[in-house]
LUMZA-399921 format. One record per residue (C-alpha): y, x, z; residue in one letter. Coordinates in Angstrom, 3 decimals, decimal comma. Layout:
BEGIN
Y:X:Z:resn
Y:X:Z:a
...
***
This chain:
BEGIN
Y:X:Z:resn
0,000:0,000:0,000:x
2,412:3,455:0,240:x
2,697:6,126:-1,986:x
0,704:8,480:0,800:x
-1,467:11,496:0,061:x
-5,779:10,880:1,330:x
-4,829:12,845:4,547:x
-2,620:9,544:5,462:x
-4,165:5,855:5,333:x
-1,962:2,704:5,792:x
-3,239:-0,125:6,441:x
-2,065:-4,398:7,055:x
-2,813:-6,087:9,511:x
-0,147:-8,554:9,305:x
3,018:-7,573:10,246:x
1,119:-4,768:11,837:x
0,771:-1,210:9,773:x
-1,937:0,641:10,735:x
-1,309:4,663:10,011:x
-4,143:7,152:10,364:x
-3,724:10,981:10,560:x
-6,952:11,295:7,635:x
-8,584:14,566:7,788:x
-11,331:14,074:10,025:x
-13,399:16,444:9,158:x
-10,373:19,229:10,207:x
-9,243:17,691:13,764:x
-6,447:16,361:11,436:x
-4,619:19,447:11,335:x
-1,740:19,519:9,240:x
-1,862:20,838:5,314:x
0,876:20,735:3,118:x
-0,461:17,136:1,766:x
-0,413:15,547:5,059:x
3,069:17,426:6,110:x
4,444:15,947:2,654:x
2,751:12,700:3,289:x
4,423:12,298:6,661:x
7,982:13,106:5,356:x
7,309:10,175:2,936:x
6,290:8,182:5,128:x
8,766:7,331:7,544:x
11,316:6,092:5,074:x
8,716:3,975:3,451:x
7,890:2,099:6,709:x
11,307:1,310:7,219:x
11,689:0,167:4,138:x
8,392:-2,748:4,190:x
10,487:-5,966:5,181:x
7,133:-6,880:6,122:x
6,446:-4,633:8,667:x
7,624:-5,691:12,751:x
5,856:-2,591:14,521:x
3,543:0,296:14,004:x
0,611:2,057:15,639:x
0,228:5,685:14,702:x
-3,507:7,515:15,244:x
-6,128:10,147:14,153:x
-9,532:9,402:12,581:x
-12,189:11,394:14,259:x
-11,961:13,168:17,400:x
-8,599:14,631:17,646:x
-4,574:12,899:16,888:x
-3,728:16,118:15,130:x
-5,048:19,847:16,317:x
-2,345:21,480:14,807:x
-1,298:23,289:11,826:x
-4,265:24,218:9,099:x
-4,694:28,237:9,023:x
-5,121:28,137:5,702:x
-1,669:26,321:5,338:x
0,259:28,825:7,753:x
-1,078:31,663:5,839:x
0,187:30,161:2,771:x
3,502:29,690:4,447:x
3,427:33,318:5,013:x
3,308:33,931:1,682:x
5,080:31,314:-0,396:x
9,048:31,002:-0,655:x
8,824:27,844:-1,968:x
6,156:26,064:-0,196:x
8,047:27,077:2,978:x
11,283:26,341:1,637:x
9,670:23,051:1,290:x
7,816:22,866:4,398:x
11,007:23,379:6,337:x
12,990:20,656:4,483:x
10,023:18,160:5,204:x
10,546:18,799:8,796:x
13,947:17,898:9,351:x
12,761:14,505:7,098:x
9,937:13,705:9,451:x
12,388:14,441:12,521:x
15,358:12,488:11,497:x
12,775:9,735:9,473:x
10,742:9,300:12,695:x
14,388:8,805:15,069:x
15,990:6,747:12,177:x
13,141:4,689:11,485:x
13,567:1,026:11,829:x
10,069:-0,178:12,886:x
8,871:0,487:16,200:x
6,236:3,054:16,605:x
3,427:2,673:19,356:x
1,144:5,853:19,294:x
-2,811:5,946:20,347:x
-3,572:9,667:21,239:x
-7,219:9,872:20,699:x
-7,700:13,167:20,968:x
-5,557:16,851:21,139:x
-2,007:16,502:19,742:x
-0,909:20,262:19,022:x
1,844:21,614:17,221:x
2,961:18,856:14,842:x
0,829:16,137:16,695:x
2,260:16,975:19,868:x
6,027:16,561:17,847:x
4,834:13,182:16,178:x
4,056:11,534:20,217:x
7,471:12,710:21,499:x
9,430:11,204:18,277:x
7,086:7,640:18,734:x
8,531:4,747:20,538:x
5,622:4,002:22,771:x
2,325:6,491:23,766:x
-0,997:5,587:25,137:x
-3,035:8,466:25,729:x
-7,248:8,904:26,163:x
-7,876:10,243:29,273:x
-9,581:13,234:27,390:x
-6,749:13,623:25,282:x
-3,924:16,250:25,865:x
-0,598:17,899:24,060:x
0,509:21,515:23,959:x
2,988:23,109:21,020:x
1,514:26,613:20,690:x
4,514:27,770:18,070:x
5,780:30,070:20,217:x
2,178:31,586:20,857:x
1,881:32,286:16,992:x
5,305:33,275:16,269:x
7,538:30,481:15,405:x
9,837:28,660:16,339:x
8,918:24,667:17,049:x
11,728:23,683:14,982:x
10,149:20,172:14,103:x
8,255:20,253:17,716:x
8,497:19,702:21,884:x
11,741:21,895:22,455:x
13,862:19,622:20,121:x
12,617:16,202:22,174:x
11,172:16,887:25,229:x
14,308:17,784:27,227:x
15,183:13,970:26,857:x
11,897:12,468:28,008:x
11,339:15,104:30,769:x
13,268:17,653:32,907:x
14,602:20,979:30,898:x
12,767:23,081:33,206:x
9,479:21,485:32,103:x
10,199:21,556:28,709:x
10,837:25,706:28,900:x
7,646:26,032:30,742:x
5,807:24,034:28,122:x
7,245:25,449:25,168:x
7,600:29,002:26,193:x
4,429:29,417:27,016:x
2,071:26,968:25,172:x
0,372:25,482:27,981:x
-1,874:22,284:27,433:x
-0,707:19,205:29,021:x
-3,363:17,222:30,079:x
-2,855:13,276:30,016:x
-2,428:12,243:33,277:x
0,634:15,130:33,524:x
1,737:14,015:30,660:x
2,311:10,547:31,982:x
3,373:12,114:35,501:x
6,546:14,123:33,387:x
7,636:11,322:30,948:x
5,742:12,307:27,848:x
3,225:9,669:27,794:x
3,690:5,572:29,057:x
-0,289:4,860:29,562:x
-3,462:6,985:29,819:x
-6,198:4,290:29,124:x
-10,218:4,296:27,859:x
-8,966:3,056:24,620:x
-6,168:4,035:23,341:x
-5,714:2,603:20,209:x
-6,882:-1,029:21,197:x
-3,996:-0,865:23,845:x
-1,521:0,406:21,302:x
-2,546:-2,217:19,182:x
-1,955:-4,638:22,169:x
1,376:-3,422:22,642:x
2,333:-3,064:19,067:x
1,717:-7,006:18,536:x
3,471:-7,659:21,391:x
6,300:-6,091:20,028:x
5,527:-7,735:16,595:x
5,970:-10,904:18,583:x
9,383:-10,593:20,026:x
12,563:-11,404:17,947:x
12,860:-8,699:15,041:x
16,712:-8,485:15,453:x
16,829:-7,634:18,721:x
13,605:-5,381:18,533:x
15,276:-3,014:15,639:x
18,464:-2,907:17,215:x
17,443:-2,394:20,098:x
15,630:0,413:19,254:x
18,200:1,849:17,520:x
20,788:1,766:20,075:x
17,687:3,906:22,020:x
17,105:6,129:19,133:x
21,223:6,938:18,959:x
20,613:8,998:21,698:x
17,359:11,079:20,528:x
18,803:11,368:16,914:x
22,428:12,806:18,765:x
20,334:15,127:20,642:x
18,559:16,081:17,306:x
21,132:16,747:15,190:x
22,914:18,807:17,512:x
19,675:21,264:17,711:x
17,685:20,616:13,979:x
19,809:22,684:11,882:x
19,543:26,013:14,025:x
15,958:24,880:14,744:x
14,956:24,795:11,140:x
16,974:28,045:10,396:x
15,444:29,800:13,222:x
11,745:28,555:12,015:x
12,120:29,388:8,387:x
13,045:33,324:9,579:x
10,164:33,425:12,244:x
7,655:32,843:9,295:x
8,680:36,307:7,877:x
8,246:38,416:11,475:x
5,733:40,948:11,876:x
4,655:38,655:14,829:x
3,758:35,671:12,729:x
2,220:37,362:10,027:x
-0,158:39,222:12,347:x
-1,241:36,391:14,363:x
-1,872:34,493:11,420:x
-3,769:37,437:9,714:x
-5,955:37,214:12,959:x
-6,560:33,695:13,193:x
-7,180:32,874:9,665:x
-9,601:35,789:10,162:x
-11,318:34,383:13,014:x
-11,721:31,429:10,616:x
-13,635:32,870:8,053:x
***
């Protein structure tokens, strides 16, 4: 029903949508199809008159486990895929605050990196009690210009975001709730997001969207103020002797 790459499936369910993170097979870690998808998709959503609210998940065991090798190595390499790259991520950023539907988000799994980023831009998070975030960009060399520093220090204190950021530290469910950057940890997540999401789908749609947007005025201030030195900062840490060693390592791991 969108113009969406395999690694993202949309689905009706009346004036429900349905989106999957679709690479299974890969913990739903993010390749340049699913990156490109998700800058798509945002505008897209907002722009289905038919749509009232949202629930975003993974197929498979994990939300998203991060950014494909593969993908980074390429990154490493390629001008204009990461010239790209970086452009999507300010589109997801600013698509995810500016979008008009509200987004409830079922954590079924590990949220790294980019996952982690896509629960802190979401309106609503229920997260599996097995389930847990961490954005490890700082552990490989970047900077999290699309990621946790950009958001958290709104949903939790900025002490906790340095610690979390800095350092890469997992962040298990239930302290993840405790610190403001999940609303539930539940069995099922995604039955409970889909709860909530037709709850919301229920209310009255003016109110809803503006409503959210006078919420989401203060997220996309915050955003703007940081992206553009974010996204700078990112695309020069993908050139660093740091990056391009740890991602010589892991990709070798990999193989």
């Amino acid at each position: 029903m969108y113009d969406m790459p395999e690694e993202i499936d949309v689905q009706a369910d009346g004036s429900l949508r349905i989106i999957t993170l679709n690479r299974p097979d890969a913990l739903n870690a993010v390749n340049d199809g699913l990156h490109t998808g998700l800058a798509r998709l945002w505008p897209q959503l907002s722009e289905d008159r038919g749509a009232r609210a949202a629930v975003l998940t993974g197929a498979g065991k994990a939300f998203s486990a991060g950014g494909d090798f593969t993908y980074l190595a390429e990154l490493a390499k390629d001008d204009e895929l990461r010239a790209k790259t970086i452009a999507h991520g300010r589109e997801i950023v600013l698509g995810m605050a500016r979008c008009r539907v509200p987004v409830v988000t079922a954590v079924n799994g590990p949220a790294v990196g980019l996952g982690c980023s896509l629960v802190s831009l979401s309106d609503m998070v229920y997260m599996a009690e097995t389930a847990y975030l961490a954005d490890p960009h700082v552990q490989v060399g970047l900077v999290a210009a699309d990621g946790g520093p950009v958001t958290w220090p709104l949903h939790t204190s900025l002490l906790l975001a340095k610690e979390y950021a800095l350092t890469g530290a997992r962040i298990s469910a239930e302290r993840a709730r405790e610190i403001g950057l999940a609303n539930h940890v539940v069995a099922d997540p995604l039955a409970e997001a889909m709860a909530c999401a037709k709850r919301i789908s229920e209310q009255p749609q003016q109110a809803v969207e503006a409503t959210k947007r006078l919420l989401n005025l203060h997220l996309e201030r915050a955003v703007l103020a940081t992206l553009d030195f974010a996204m700078s900062a990112e695309h020069q840490s993908f050139s660093t002797d740091d990056f391009q060693d740890n991602i010589a390592k892991l990709t070798a791991k990999k193989s």
